[in-house]
C-alpha positions in Angstrom: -10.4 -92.9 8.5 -13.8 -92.3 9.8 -15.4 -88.9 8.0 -17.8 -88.8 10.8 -14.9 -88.7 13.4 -14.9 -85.7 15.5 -12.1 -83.2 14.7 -9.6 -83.1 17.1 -8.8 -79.4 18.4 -5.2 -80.0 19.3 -4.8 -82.2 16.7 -6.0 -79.1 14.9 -3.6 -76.4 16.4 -0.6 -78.6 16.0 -0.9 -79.6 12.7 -1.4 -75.3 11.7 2.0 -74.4 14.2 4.2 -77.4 12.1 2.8 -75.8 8.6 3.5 -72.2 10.0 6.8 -73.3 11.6 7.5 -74.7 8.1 6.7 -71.9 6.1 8.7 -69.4 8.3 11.9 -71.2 7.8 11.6 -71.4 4.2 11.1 -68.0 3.9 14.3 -67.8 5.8 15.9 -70.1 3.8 14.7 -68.6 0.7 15.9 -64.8 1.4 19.2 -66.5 2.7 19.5 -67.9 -0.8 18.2 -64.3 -2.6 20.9 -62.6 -0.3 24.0 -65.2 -1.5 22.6 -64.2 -5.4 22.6 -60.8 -4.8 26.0 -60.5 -3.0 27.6 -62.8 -5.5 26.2 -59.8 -9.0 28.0 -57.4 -6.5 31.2 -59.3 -6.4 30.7 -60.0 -10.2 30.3 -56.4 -10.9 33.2 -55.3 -9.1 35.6 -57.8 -10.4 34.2 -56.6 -13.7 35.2 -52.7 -13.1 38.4 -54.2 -11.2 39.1 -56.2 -14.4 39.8 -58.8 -12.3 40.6 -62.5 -13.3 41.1 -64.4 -10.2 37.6 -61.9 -8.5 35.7 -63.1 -11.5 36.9 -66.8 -10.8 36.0 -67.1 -7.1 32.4 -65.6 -7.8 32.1 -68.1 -10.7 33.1 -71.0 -7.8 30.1 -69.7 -5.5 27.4 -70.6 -8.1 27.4 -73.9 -6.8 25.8 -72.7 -3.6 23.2 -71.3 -5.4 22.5 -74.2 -7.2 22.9 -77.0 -4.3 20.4 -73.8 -2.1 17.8 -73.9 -4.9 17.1 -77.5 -5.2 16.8 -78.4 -1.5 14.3 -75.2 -1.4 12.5 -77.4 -4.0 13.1 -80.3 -2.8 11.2 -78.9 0.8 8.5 -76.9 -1.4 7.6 -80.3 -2.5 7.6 -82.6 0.8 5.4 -79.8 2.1 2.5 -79.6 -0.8 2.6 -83.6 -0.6 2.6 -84.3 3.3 0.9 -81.4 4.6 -1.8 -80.4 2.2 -1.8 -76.7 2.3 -5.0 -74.9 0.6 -5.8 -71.1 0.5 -2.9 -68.5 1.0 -0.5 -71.3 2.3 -0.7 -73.0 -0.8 -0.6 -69.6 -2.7 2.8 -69.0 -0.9 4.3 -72.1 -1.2 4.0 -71.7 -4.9 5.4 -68.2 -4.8 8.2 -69.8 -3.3 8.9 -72.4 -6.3 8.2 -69.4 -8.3 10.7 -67.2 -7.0 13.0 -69.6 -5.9 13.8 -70.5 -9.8 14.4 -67.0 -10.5 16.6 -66.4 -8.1 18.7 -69.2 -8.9 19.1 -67.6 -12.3 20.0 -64.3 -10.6 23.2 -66.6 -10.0 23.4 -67.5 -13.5 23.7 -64.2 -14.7 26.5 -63.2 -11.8 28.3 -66.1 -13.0 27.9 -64.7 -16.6 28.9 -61.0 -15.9 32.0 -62.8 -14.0 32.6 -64.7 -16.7 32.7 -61.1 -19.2 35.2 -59.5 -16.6 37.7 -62.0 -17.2 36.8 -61.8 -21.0 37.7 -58.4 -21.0 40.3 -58.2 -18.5 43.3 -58.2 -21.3 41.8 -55.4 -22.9 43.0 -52.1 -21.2 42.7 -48.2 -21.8 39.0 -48.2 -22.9 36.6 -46.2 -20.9 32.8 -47.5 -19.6 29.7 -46.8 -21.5 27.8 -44.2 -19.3 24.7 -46.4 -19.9 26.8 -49.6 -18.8 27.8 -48.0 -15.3 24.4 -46.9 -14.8 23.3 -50.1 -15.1 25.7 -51.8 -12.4 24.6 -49.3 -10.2 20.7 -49.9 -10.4 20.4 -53.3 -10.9 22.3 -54.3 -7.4 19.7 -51.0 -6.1 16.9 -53.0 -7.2 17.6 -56.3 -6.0 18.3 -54.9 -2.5 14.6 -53.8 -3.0 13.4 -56.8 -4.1 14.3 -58.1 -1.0 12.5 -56.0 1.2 9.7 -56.3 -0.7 10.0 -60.0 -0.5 10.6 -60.0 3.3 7.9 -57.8 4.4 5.2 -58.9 1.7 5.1 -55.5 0.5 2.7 -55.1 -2.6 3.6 -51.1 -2.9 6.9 -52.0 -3.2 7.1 -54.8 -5.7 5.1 -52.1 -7.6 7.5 -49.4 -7.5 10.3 -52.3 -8.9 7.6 -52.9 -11.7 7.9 -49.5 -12.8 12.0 -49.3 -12.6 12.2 -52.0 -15.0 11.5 -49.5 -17.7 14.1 -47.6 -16.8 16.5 -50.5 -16.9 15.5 -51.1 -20.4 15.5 -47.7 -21.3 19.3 -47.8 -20.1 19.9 -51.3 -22.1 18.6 -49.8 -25.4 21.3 -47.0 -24.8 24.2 -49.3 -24.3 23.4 -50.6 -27.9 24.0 -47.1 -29.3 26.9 -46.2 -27.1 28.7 -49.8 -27.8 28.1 -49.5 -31.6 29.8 -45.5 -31.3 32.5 -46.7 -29.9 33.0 -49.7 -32.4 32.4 -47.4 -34.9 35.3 -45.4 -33.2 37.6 -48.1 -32.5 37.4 -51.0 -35.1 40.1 -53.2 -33.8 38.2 -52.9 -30.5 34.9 -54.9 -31.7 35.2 -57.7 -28.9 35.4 -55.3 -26.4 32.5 -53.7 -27.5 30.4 -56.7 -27.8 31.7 -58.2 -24.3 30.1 -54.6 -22.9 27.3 -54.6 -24.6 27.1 -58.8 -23.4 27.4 -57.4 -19.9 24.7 -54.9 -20.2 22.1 -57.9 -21.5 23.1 -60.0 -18.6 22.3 -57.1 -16.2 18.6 -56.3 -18.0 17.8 -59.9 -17.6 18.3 -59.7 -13.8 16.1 -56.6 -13.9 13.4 -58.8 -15.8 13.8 -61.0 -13.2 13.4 -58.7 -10.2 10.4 -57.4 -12.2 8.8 -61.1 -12.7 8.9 -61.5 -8.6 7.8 -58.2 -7.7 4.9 -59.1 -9.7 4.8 -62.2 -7.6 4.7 -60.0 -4.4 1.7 -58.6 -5.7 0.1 -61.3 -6.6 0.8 -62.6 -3.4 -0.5 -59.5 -1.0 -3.2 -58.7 -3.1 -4.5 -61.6 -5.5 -4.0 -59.1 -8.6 -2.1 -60.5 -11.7 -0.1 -57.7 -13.0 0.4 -58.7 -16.6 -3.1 -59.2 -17.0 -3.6 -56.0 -15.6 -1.4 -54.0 -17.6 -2.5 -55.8 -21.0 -6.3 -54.8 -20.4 -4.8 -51.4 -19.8 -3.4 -51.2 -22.8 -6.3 -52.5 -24.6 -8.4 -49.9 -23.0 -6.7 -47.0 -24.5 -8.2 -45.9 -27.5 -6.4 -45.8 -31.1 -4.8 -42.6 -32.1 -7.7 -40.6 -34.4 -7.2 -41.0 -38.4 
């Protein structure tokens, strides 16, 4: 190819619609996957309060979506770095893609996991949930319907405000461990159940890590600002407590 070539203007223009065209539907196809993730820790969590064996089965079954979903996201992620050569913020989003498209996957993981608890637990009757347990199968769902809002319209605000609620997720995590170990305390031929809850909680903080890890993508993505490198000069700034 001749570098001294004139540079064709339609040439140009077509080449930008394909990579835009591109990036557009795997966007689609990426909140299309997020949305199958999300819809099957809802399923997981109601089989879970359902007790439900044959729920907790069915959600297990639609993991392989996920999976078959994530690699052909790859798979495209891939064919587009290699054939069309994307620099700038269409590179930058096309790695934010791979980024968050691995997380989401796991998302799945964990569904499958929490379904995999209700079915554990599903002989064991009479008990009531931990406060901290319910709490948590309320927000997580809440944050992943978030997420994707903040995925979908790009928005940096947003992914910050998911930031912060991690905290609170792990706040609620570190209270399951002491309401699990009451009630083992309380009812020592119960201590499976109590570890299967306390399992369940785990699985659910995980998926807030995870929500927290892409909203931290977002914002990397809107604004160019690398929030674990913010927040760890932050806290270096602040000075030690006097003697």
């Amino acid at each position: 190819m001749d570098a001294n070539a004139p540079i064709n203007p339609s040439a140009v223009r077509e080449s930008r619609f394909t990579l835009d065209r591109s990036i557009i539907a795997l966007k689609r196809r990426l909140v299309e996957e997020a949305s199958g993730a999300i819809a099957m820790l809802e399923s997981a969590l109601d089989a879970l309060w359902k007790l439900d064996e044959v729920a907790a089965r069915e959600v297990r079954r639609r993991d392989d979506t996920i999976d078959r979903q994530e690699v052909e996201i790859e798979q495209e992620c891939i064919r587009m770095l290699a054939l069309q050569q994307p620099f700038a913020r269409d590179l930058r989003f096309i790695t934010f893609i791979l980024k968050v498209n691995a997380d989401v996957e796991r998302v799945a993981d964990h569904a499958s996991s929490i379904a995999k608890m209700a079915a554990k637990l599903a002989p064991f009757r009479g008990f009531t949930w931990p406060t901290a347990l319910v709490e948590l199968g309320q927000r997580v769902p809440l944050m992943c319907h978030t997420l994707l809002r903040a995925v979908l319209d790009e928005d940096a605000e947003l992914a910050h405000k998911i930031v912060h609620e991690d905290e609170t997720i792990d706040g609620l995590e570190k209270q399951l461990f002491a309401e699990v170990e009451e009630f083992m305390r309380a009812e020592p031929d119960q201590l499976r159940c109590g570890l299967l809850m306390y399992r369940t909680g785990r699985e659910l903080e995980r998926i807030g890590d995870l929500m927290k890890n892409i909203a931290e993508d977002i914002i990397y993505l809107a604004t160019g600002a690398i929030v674990r490198h913010e927040q760890k000069r932050a806290a270096q700034a602040v000075p030690p407590p006097p003697p």
